[in-house]
C-alpha positions as CSV (number, residue, x, y, z in Angstrom):
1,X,-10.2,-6.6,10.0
2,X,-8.8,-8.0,6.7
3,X,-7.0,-5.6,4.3
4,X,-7.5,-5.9,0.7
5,X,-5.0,-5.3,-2.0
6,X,-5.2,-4.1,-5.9
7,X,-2.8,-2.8,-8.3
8,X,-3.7,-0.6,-11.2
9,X,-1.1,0.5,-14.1
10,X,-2.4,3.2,-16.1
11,X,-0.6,5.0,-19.7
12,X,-2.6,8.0,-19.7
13,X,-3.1,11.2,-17.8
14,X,-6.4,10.5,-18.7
15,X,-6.8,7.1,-17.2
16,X,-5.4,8.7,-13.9
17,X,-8.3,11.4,-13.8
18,X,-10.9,8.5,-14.7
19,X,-9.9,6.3,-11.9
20,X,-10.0,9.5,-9.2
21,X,-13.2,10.6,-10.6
22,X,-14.3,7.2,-10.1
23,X,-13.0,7.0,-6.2
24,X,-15.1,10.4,-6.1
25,X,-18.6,8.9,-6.6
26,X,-18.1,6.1,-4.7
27,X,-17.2,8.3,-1.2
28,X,-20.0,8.3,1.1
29,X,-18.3,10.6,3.7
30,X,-16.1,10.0,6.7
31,X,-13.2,8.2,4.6
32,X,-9.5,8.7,5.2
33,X,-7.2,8.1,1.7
34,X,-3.4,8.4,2.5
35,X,-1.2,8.9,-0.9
36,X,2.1,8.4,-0.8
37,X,4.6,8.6,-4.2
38,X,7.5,10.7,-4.9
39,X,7.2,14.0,-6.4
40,X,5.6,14.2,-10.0
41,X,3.8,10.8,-9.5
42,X,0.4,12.2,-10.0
43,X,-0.7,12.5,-6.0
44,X,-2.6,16.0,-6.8
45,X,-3.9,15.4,-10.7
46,X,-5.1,11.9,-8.3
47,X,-7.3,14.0,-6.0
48,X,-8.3,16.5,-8.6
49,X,-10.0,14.1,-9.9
50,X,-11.6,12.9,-6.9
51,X,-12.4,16.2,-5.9
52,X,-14.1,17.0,-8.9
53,X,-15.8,12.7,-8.2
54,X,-17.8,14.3,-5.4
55,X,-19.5,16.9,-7.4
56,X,-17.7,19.7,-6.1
57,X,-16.4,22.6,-8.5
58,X,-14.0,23.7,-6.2
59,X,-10.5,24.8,-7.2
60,X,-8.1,21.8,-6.3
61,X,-3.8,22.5,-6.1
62,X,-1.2,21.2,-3.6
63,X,-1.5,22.8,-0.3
64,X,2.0,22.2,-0.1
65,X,2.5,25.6,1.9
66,X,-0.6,26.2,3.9
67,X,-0.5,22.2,4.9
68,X,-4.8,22.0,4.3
69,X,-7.1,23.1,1.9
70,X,-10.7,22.7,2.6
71,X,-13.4,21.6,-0.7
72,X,-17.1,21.5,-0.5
73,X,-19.0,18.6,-2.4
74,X,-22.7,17.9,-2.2
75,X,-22.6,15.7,0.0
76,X,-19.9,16.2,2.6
77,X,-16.5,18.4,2.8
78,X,-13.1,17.2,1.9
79,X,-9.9,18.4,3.8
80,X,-6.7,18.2,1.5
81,X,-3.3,17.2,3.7
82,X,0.2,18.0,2.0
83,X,2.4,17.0,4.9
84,X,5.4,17.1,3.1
85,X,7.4,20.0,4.5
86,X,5.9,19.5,7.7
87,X,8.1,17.1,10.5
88,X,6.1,17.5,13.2
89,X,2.4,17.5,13.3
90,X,2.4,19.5,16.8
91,X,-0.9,21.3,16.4
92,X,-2.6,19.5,13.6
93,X,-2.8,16.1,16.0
94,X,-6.2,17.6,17.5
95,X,-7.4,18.7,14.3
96,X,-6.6,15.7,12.5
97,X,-8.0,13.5,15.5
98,X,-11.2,15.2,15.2
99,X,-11.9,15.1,11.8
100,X,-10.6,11.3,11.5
101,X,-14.1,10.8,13.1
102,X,-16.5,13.2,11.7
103,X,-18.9,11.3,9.1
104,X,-19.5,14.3,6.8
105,X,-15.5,14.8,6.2
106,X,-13.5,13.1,3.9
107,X,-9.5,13.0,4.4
108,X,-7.0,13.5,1.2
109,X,-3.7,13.2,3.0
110,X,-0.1,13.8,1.0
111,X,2.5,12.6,2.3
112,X,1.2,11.5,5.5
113,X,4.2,9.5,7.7
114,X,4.5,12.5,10.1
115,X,1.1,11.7,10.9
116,X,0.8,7.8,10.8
117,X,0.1,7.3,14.4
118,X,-3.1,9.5,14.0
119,X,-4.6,8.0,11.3
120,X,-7.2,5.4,11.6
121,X,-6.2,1.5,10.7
122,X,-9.3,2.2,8.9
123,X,-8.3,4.0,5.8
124,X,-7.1,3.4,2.1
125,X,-3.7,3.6,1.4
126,X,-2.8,4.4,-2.4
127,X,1.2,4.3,-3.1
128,X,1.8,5.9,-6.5
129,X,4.7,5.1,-8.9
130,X,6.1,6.2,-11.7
131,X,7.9,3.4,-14.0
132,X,8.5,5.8,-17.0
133,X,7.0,9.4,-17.8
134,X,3.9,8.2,-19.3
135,X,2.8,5.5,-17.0
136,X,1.8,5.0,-13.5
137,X,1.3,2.3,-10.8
138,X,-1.2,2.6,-8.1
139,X,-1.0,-0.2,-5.3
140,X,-4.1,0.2,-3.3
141,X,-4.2,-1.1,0.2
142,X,-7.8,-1.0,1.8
143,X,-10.2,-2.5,4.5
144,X,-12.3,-5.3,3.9
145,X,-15.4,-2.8,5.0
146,X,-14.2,0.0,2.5
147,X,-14.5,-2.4,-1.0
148,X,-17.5,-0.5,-2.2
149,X,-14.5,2.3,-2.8
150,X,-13.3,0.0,-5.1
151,X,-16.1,0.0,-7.5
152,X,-15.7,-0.1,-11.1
153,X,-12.2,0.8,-10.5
């Protein structure tokens, strides 16, 4: 399996939304996206915009202190991770193993190096930085068999 690599600056809060509404429409279901970033890097305006991508209306914030939040799009359900408080996945391993495999879920996942041994090789990885207040760097680290992700993107 060959991974595949972009980078995409964008100025705008609006470019961020674009490029996550974008990511939306081209999920089929069964994905997993890890985002990493520090704090105020734009990890949940990122998957609000993917969120909203899918065609769900759903209500998107940080689960920061439930740990999941579960969204229905029209095609499949998305399952929001925000692993950041959280040192031990204890519990959440059989959940997350399950779900890693189930075709009609698609995986957000915030902060997600308490759980990197239970995420599929298989995923896209988006690290998020922020060179100055306005602008943002996305690296984008993907499988050669997930590129139609990266459509018009």
């Amino acid at each position: 399996m060959k991974n595949k690599a972009k980078t995409i600056h964008v100025n705008s809060l609006n470019h961020t939304s674009k490029l996550g509404h974008q990511l939306g429409i081209n999920l089929r279901g069964g994905e997993v996206i890890e985002l990493s970033g520090d704090l105020g890097t734009g990890k949940t305006t990122l998957i609000k915009a993917i969120v909203a991508g899918t065609g769900s209306n759903d209500h998107v914030s940080s689960p920061t202190f439930v740990v999941s939040k579960l969204y229905k799009a029209p095609k499949f359900s998305i399952v929001h991770y925000d692993f950041y408080r959280l040192e031990e996945p204890g519990l959440l391993t059989n959940e997350l193993t399950e779900q890693v495999d189930d075709i009609e879920t698609v995986m957000l996942i915030e902060w997600g190096g308490s759980v990197a041994d239970i995420l599929p090789v298989n995923r896209v990885v988006i690290k998020l930085s922020s060179p100055s207040e306005n602008s943002r760097i996305f690296d984008i680290i993907y499988p050669e068999e997930l590129d139609y992700l990266m459509s018009d993107i």
